[in-house]
C-alpha positions, 0 to 999 in steps of 0.5 A, spaced: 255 090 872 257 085 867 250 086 863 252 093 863 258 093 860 257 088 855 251 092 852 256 098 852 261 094 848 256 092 843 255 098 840 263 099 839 263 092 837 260 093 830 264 099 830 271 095 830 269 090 826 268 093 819 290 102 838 375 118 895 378 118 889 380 112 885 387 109 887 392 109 880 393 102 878 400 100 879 403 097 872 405 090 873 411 089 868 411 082 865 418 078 868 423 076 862 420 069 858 427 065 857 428 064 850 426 057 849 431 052 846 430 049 840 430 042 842 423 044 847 416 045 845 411 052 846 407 050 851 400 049 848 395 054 848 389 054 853 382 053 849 378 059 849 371 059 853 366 061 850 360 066 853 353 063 854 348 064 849 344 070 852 337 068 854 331 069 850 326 075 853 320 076 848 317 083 850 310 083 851 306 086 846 300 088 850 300 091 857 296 094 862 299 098 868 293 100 874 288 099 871 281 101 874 275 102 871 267 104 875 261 104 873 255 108 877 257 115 881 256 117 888 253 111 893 251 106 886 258 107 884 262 100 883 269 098 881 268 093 875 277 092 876 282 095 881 289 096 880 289 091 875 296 089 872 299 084 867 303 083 860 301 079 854 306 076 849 306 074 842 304 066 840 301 065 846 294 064 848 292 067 855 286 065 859 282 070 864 278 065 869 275 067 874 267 067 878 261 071 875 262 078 877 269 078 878 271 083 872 273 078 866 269 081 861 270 088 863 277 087 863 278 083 856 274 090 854 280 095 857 285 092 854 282 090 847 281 097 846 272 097 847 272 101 854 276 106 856 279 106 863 278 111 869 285 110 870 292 106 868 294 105 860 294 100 856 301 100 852 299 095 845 304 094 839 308 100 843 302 104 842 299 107 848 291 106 846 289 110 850 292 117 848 290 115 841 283 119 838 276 115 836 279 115 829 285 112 831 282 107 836 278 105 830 283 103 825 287 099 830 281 096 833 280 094 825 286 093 822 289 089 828 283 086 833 279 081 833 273 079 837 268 074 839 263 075 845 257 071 847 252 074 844 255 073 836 252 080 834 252 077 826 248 082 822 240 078 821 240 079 813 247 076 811 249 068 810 254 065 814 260 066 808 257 073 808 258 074 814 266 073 814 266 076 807 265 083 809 270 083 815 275 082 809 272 087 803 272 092 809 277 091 813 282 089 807 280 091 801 280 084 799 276 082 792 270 078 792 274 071 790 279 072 795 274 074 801 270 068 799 276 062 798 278 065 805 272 064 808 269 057 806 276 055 808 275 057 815 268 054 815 270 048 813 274 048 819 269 050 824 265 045 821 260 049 817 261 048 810 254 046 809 251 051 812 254 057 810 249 059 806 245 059 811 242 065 815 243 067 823 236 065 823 237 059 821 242 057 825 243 054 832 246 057 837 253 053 837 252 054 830 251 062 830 258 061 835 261 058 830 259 063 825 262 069 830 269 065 831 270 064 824 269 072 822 275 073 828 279 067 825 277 069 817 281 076 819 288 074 821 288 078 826 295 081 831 290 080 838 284 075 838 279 077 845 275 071 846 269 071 851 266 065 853 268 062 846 266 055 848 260 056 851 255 054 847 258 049 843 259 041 845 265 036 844 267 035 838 265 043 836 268 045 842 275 042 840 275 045 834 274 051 836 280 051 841 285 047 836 284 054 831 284 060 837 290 056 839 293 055 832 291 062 831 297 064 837 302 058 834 302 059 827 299 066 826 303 069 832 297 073 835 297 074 842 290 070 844 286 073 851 280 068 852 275 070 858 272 062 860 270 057 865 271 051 861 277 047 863 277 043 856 282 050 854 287 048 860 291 044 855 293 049 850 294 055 855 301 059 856 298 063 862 292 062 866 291 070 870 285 068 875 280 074 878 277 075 883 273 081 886 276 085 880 283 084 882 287 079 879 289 074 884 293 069 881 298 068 875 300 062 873 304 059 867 302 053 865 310 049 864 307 047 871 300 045 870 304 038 868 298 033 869 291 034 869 288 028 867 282 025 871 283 019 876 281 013 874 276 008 877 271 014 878 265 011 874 266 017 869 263 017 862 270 016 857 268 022 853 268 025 859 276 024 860 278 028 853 285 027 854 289 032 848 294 037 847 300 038 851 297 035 856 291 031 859 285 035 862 280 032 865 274 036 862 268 036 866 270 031 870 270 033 878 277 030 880 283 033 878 290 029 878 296 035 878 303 034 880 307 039 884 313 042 881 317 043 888 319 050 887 313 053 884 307 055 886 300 051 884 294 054 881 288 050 884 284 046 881 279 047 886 278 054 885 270 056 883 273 059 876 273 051 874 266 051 875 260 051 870 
C-alpha cells in the first residue's frame, strides 16, 4: 500500500516542485458622606488590580478534520487512514511515527496537498485545498511547500547546485546570482560544498538525501513535509540535517511535518502524533518528554549517547530513561514507532 502511494506521489511531486422576566434592579442611594473636618485626612485610595495578561493561543496553520483516504475497490479495497484529525502550528517542528504500513506517508501526502482524500478537508493558511482547482493546487504547492521523500526524485542531468538553482529561477523568478549564492550557501550547511558540482550519479545515497533537503531548505518555504529525511545518512550528517529542519521551524517560522522512526529527532520535536492501523493513536507535546537520556553502565559505544538539543536522547541506544510528569500522560518509548 505504501509503494502504491509513493508511486502516485512522484508524478505530482515533480509537478510541485517547480492549497420569567428579569426582576428591575432596586437603585441603591448612597448614604450622606460627612464633610471631613479640616484637621482629618481622606482616606487613602485602594490601588487598582490590574487584569491578567490573556493568554497566548497560536492558531494552527494547517489542519485536517476526518480524514479518510482508500485505495482498491470492492474486496481489494484497503484504508490507508481512517477518520484522522490533527492540527499543526507555525514554528514548531511535528513528527509523525508510527510502524510500516501504519499510514504515515499517506498521511503527510493528504495534508501536503499530493493526495486527494476520500473525505474530510485539509484547511492550510485558511484555505481549504481541497476545494481549489489543479491550477491553484499548484501554485500553493509551489509558492508554499517543500518536500523530501526517500526516493530524492533529482533530475539525472543536473549538479547538486543545479539541482537547487532551478527550484529558485522557477519557483521565485530568482537571478542566476542569487539562486546560486542561496544555494552554495545551504550546501555548505549540508556538508556538501565540495560536491556540488557533482551529478546524482556521482553521488552516494546520504549524498543524494542531502542534495534532496537542501532543494526543500534552498526555497524557504511555509510548510516543510519530510519523509524519513534521516534515513540514509549516519551521525554527523544526520545532526545536520535535524539542526536546519529544526531551524527551519525556529528561525523561518515554517510548520515542519516530518514522517520518521529515527529517535535522534525526539529532541528537537514540539509534537509527536503516533499511528497505528491508520488511525492516530497518541499525540503528545514533547514539554514532557523531559529526559530521554540512556542509562548508564550498559556497555554502550559514547557515540552512541548523542546527548543535544533541549534534551538528551539516547539515539539507537535500547534503554530509555524518562521521568514522568504526574499530571500527563506519557508517550512510550517502547512503542514499535522507535525501532529500525
Amino acid at each position: 500500500m505504501a509503494r502504491i502511494a509513493q508511486s502516485f506521489l512522484k508524478s505530482q511531486l515533480f509537478r510541485s516542485i517547480f492549497g420569567g422576566k428579569k426582576q428591575p434592579i432596586k437603585k441603591i442611594t448612597p448614604a450622606t458622606k460627612p464633610a471631613p473636618s479640616r484637621m482629618s485626612k481622606p482616606a487613602p485610595t485602594p490601588p487598582k488590580m490590574q487584569a491578567a495578561p490573556a493568554a497566548i493561543v497560536k492558531s494552527y496553520t494547517l489542519q485536517g478534520d476526518g480524514l479518510l483516504r482508500s485505495f482498491g475497490q470492492g474486496d481489494h479495497k484497503t484504508f490507508a487512514i481512517k477518520n484522522v484529525s490533527l492540527g499543526l502550528r507555525k514554528n514548531e517542528m511535528n513528527l509523525l511515527m508510527g510502524p510500516s504500513g501504519s499510514g504515515k506517508t499517506t498521511l503527510l501526502a493528504v495534508l501536503s496537498a499530493l493526495l486527494r482524500p476520500c473525505s474530510g478537508q485539509v484547511k492550510a493558511l485558511d484555505q481549504e485545498i481541497w476545494q481549489m482547482s489543479e491550477q491553484a493546487l499548484e501554485q500553493f504547492r509551489l509558492k508554499h511547500c517543500s518536500y523530501v521523500f526517500q526516493g530524492y526524485n533529482l533530475f539525472p542531468a543536473l549538479t547538486a547546485r543545479e539541482q537547487l538553482e532551478i527550484v529558485l529561477k522557477w519557483g521565485e523568478g530568482a537571478s542566476t546570482r542569487e539562486a546560486r549564492q542561496r544555494s552554495e550557501v545551504v550546501l555548505g550547511q549540508l556538508g556538501l560544498g565540495n560536491k556540488m558540482h557533482l551529478r546524482p550519479i556521482q553521488l552516494s545515497g546520504g549524498e543524494k538525501q542531502r542534495v534532496a533537503i537542501g532543494r526543500a531548505l534552498v526555497k524557504n518555504p511555509s510548510f516543510l513535509f519530510a519523509d524519513e529525511p534521516t534515513s540514509a545518512l549516519d551521525w554527523e550528517n544526520g545532526q545536520q540535517v535535524i539542526n536546519l529542519l529544526h531551524d527551519v521551524a525556529r528561525q523561518r517560522g515554517a510548520t515542519v511535518l516530518v514522517v520518521t522512526h529515527d529517535p535522534r529527532l525526539l529532541p528537537y520535536a514540539d509534537n509527536v502524533f503516533e499511528m497505528a492501523d491508520g488511525m492516530l493513536c497518541g499525540e503528545q507535546n514533547t514539554n514532557d518528554l523531559i529526559d530521554l537520556a540512556p542509562a548508564h553502565g550498559h556497555g554502550m559505544n559514547p557515540s552512541a549517547a548523542m546527548p543535544f538539543g533541549p534534551h538528551a536522547a539516547g539515539g539507537h541506544s535500547p534503554v530509555f530513561q524518562a521521568k514522568v510528569r504526574a499530571h500527563s500522560p506519557r508517550l512510550q518509548l517502547n512503542d514499535p514507532a522507535f525501532k529500525n
